[in-house]
VMD Tcl script that builds the backbone (N, CA, C; Angstrom):
set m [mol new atoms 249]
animate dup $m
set s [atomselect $m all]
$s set {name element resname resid chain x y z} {
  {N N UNK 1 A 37.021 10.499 33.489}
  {CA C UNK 1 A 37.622 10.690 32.188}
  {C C UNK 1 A 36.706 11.614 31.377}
  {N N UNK 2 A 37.040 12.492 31.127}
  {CA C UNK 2 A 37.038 13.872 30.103}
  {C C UNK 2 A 36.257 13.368 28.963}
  {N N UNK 3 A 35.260 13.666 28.310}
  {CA C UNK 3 A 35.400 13.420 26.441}
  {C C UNK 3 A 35.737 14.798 26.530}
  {N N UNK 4 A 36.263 14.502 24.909}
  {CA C UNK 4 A 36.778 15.811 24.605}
  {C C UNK 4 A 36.320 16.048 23.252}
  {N N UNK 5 A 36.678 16.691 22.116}
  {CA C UNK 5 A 35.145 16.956 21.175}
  {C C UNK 5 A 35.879 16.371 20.163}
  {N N UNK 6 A 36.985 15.773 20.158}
  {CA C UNK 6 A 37.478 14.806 19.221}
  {C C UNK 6 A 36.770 13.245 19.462}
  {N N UNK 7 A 36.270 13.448 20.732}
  {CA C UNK 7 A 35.229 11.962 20.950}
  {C C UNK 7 A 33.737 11.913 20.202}
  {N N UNK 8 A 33.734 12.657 19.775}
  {CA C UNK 8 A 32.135 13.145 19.029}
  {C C UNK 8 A 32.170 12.540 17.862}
  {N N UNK 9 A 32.750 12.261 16.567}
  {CA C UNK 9 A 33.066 10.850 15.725}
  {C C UNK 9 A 32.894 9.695 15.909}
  {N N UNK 10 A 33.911 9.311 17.067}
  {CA C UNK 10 A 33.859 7.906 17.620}
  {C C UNK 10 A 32.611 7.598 18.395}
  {N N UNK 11 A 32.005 8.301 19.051}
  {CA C UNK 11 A 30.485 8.216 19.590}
  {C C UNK 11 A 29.668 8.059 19.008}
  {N N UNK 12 A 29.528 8.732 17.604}
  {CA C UNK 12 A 28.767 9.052 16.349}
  {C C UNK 12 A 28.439 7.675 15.975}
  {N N UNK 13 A 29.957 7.110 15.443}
  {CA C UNK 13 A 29.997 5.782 14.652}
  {C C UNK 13 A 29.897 4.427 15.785}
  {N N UNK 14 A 29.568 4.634 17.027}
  {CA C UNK 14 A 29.159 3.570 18.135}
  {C C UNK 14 A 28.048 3.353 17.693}
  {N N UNK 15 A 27.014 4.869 17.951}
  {CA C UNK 15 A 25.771 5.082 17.806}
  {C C UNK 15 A 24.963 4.386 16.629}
  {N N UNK 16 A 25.695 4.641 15.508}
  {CA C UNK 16 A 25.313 4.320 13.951}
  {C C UNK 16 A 25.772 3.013 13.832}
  {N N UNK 17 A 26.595 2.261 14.418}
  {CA C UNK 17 A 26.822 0.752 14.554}
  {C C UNK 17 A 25.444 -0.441 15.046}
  {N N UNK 18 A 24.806 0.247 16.162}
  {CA C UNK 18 A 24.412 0.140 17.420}
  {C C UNK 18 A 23.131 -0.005 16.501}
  {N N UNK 19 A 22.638 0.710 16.202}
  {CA C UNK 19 A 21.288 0.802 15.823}
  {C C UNK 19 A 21.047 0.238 14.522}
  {N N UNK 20 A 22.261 0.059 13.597}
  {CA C UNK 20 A 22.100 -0.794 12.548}
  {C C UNK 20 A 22.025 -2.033 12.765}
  {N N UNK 21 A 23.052 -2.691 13.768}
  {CA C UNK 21 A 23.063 -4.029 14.140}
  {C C UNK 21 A 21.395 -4.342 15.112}
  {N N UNK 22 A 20.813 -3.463 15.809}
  {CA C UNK 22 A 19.618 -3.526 16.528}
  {C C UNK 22 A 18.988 -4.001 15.374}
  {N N UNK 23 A 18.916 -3.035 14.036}
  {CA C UNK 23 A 17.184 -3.446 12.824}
  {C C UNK 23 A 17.667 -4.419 12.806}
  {N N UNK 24 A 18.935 -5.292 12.351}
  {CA C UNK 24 A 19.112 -6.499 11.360}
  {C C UNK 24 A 18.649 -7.351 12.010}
  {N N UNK 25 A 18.607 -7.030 13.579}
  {CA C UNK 25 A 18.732 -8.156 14.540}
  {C C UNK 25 A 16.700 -7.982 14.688}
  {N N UNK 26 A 16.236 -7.007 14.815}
  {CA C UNK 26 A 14.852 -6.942 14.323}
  {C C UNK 26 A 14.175 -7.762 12.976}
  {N N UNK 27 A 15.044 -7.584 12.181}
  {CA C UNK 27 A 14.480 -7.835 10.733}
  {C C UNK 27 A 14.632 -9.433 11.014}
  {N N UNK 28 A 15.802 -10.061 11.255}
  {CA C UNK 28 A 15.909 -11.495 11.453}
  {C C UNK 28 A 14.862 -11.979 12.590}
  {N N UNK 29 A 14.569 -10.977 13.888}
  {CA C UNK 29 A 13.904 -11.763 14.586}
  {C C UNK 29 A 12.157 -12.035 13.663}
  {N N UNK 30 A 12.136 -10.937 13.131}
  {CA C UNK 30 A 10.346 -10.883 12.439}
  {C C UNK 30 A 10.550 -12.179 11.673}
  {N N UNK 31 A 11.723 -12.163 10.968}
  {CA C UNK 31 A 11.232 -13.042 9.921}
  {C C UNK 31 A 11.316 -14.603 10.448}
  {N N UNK 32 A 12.138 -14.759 11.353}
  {CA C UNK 32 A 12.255 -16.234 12.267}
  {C C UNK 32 A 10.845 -16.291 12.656}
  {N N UNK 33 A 10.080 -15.709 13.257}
  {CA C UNK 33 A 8.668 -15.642 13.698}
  {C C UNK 33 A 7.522 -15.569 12.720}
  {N N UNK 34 A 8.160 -15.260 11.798}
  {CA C UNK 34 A 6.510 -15.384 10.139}
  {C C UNK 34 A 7.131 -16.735 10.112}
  {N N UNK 35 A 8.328 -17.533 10.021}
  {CA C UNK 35 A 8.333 -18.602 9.399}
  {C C UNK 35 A 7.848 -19.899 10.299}
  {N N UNK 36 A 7.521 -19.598 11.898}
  {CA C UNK 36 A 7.185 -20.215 12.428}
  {C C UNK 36 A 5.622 -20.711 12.348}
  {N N UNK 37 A 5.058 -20.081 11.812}
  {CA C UNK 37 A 3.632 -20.128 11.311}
  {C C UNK 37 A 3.295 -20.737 9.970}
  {N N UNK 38 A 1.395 -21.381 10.741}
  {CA C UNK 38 A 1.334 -22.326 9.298}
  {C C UNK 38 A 1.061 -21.277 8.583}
  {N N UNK 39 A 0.834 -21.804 7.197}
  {CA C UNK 39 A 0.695 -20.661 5.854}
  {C C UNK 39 A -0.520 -20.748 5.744}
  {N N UNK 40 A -1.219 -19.595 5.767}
  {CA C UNK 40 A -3.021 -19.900 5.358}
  {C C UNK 40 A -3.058 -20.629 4.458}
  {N N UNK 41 A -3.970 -21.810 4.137}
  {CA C UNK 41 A -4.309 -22.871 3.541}
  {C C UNK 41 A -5.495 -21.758 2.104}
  {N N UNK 42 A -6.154 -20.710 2.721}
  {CA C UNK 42 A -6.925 -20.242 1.526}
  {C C UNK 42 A -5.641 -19.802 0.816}
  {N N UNK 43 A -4.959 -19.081 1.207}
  {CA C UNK 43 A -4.014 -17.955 0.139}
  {C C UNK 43 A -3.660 -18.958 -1.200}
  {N N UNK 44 A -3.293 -20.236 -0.702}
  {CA C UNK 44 A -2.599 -21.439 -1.394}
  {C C UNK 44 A -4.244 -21.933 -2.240}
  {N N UNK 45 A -5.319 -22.170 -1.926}
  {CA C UNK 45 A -5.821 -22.371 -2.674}
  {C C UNK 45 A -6.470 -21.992 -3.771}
  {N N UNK 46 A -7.061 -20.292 -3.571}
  {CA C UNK 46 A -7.257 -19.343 -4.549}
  {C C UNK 46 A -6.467 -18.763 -5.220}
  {N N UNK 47 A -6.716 -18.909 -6.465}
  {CA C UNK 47 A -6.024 -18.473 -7.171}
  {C C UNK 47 A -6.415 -17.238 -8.549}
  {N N UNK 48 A -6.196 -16.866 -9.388}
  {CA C UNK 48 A -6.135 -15.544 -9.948}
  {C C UNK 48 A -7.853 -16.163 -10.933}
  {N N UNK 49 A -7.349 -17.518 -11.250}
  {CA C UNK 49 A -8.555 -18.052 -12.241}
  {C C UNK 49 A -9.622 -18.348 -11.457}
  {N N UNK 50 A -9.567 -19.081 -10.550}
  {CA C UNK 50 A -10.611 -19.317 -9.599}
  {C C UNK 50 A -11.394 -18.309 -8.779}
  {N N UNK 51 A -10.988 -17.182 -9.239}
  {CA C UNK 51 A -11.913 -15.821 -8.622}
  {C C UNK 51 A -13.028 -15.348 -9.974}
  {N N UNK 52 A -13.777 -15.932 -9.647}
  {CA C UNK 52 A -14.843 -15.353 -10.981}
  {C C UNK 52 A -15.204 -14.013 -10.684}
  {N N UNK 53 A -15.355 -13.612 -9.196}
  {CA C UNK 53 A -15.917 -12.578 -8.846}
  {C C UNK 53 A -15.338 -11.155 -9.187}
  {N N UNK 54 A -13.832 -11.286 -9.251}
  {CA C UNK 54 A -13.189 -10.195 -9.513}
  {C C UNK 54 A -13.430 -9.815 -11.489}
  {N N UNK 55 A -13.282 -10.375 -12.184}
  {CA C UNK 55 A -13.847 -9.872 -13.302}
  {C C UNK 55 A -15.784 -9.519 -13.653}
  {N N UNK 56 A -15.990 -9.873 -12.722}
  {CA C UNK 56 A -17.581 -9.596 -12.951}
  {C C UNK 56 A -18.009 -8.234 -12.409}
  {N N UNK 57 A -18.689 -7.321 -13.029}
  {CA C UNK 57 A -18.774 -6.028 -13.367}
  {C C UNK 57 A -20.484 -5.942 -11.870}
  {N N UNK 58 A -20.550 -4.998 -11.048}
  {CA C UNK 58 A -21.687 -5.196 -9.992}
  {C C UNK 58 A -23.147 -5.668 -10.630}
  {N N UNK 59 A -23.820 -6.252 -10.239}
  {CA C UNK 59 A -24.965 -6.533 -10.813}
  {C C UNK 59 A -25.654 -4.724 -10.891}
  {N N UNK 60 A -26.426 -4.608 -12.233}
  {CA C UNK 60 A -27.083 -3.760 -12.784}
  {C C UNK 60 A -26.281 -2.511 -13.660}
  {N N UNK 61 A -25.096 -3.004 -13.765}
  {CA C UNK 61 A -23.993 -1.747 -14.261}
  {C C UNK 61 A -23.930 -2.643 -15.595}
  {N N UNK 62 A -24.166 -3.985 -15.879}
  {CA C UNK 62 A -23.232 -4.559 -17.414}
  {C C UNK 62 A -23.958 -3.749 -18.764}
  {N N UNK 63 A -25.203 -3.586 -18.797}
  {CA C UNK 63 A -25.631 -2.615 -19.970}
  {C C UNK 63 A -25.840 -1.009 -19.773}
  {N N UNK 64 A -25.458 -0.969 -18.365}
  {CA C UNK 64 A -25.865 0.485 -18.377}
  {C C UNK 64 A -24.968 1.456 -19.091}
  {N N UNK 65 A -25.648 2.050 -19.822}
  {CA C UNK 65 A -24.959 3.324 -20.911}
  {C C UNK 65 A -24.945 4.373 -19.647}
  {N N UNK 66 A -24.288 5.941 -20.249}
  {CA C UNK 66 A -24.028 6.990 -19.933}
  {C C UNK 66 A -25.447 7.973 -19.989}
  {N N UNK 67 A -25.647 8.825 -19.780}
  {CA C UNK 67 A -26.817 9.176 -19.673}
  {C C UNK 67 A -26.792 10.253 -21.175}
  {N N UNK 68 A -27.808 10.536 -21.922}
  {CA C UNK 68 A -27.464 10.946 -22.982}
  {C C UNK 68 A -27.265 12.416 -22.514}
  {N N UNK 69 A -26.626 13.583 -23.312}
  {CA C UNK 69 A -26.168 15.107 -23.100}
  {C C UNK 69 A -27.925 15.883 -23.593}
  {N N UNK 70 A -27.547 16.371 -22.292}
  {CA C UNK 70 A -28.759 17.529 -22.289}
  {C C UNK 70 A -29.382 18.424 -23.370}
  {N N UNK 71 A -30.107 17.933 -24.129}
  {CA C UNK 71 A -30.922 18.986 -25.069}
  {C C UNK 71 A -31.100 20.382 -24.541}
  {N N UNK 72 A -30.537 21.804 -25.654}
  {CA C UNK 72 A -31.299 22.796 -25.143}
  {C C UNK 72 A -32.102 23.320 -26.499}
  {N N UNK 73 A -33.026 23.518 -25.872}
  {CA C UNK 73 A -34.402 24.498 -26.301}
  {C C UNK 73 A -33.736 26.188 -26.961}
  {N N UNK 74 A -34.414 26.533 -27.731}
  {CA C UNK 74 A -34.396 28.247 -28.196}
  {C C UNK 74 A -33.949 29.083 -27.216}
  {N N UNK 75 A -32.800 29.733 -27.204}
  {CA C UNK 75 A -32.611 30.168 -26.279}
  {C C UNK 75 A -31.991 29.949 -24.727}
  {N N UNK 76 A -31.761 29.036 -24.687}
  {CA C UNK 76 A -31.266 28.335 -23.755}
  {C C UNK 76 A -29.671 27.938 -23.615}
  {N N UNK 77 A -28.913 28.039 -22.749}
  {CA C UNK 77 A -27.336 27.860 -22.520}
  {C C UNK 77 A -27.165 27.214 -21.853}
  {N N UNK 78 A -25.974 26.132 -22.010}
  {CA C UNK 78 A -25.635 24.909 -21.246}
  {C C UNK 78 A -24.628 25.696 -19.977}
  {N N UNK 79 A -24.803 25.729 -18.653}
  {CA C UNK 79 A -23.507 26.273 -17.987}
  {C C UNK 79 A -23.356 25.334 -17.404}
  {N N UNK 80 A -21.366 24.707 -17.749}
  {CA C UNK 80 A -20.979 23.980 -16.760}
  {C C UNK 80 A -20.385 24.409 -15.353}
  {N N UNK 81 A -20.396 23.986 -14.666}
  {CA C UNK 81 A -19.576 24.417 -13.032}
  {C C UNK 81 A -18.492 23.353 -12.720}
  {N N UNK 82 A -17.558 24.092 -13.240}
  {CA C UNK 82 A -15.610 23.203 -12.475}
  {C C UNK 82 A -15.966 23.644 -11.543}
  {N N UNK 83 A -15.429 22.562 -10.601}
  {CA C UNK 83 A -15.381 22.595 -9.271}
  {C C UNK 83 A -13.436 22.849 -8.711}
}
mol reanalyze $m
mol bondsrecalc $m
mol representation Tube
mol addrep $m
């Protein structure tokens, strides 16, 4: 049996059936398989307040200022360089 180029649609929309029904059937299998698993016990216990560490600034940075701007002398020109 012949295709003939009026079969090129109907092949099209097999194709595009085929592979949509494949992800869903992907997407359902992943997620049947995360739910089979225990839930990390840390994720559940830390929480946003109980992280002191994340608001605390590295040790030796909490007073450090900026460095003060370069004095020039008589005669002297500041050249910056953009990079």
């Amino acid at each position: 049996m012949p295709l003939t180029p009026s079969d090129g649609l109907a092949l099209t929309m097999v194709a595009t059936l085929a592979f949509s029904l494949g992800m869903l059937f992907t997407i359902f299998w992943v997620m049947a398989r995360k739910a089979d698993r225990k839930p990390d016990i840390e994720d559940g216990l830390l929480d946003e307040e109980e992280q002191p560490w994340r608001d605390k600034k590295p040790a030796g940075t909490a007073n450090q200022k900026e460095p003060p701007p370069p004095t020039l002398g008589k005669g002297q020109r500041l050249v910056e360089i953009v990079a």
